[in-house]
C-alpha positions in Angstrom: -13.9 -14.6 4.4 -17.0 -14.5 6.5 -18.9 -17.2 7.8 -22.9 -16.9 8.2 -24.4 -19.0 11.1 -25.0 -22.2 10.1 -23.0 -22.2 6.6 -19.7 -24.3 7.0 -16.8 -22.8 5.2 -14.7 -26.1 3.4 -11.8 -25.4 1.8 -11.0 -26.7 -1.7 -9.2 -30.6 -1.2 -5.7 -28.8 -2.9 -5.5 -26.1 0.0 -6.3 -28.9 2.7 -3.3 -31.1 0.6 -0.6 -28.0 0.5 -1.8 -26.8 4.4 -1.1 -30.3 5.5 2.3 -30.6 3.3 3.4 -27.0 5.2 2.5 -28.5 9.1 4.1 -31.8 8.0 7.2 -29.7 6.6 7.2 -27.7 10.2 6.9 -30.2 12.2 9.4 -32.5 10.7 12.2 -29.8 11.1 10.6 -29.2 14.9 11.4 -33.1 15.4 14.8 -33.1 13.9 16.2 -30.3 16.0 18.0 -31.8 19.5 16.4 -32.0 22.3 18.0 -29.1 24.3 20.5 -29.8 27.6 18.5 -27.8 30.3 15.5 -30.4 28.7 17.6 -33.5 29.4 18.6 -32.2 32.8 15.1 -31.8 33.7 14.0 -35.7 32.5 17.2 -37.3 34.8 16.1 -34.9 37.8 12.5 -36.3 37.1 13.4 -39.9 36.5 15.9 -39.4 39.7 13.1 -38.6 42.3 10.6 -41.3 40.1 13.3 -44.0 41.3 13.3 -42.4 44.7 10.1 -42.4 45.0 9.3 -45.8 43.6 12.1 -47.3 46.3 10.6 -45.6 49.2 7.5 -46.8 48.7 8.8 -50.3 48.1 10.1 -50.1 51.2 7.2 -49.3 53.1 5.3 -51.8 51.8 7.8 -54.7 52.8 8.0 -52.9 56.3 3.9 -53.4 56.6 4.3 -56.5 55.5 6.9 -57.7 58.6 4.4 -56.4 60.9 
């Protein structure tokens, strides 16, 4: 298909319905599949230095507040 400037292409409503039923079918197997080990790794490294970072700065802001 071509498309001339200015003319939208549509697509009839029953290839928008079986497009949308092949993403949803992709997607759902996508989001069934485990979340991989290196991934999981990766979130408690993050969530480590989060915590570390959230306790260092709660720190300095009770030391500025002794002051």
């Amino acid at each position: 298909m071509t498309q001339r400037k200015g003319v939208a292409l549509q697509l009839d409503t029953d290839v928008q319905a079986h497009i949308g039923r092949q993403l949803r079918a992709g997607y759902t197997d996508i989001l069934n599949q485990p979340v991989p080990d290196r991934f999981l790794d990766l979130l408690a490294e993050l969530d480590l230095r989060q915590d570390q970072d959230d306790n260092q700065a709660d720190s300095e802001v009770r030391k500025s507040r002794t002051r």
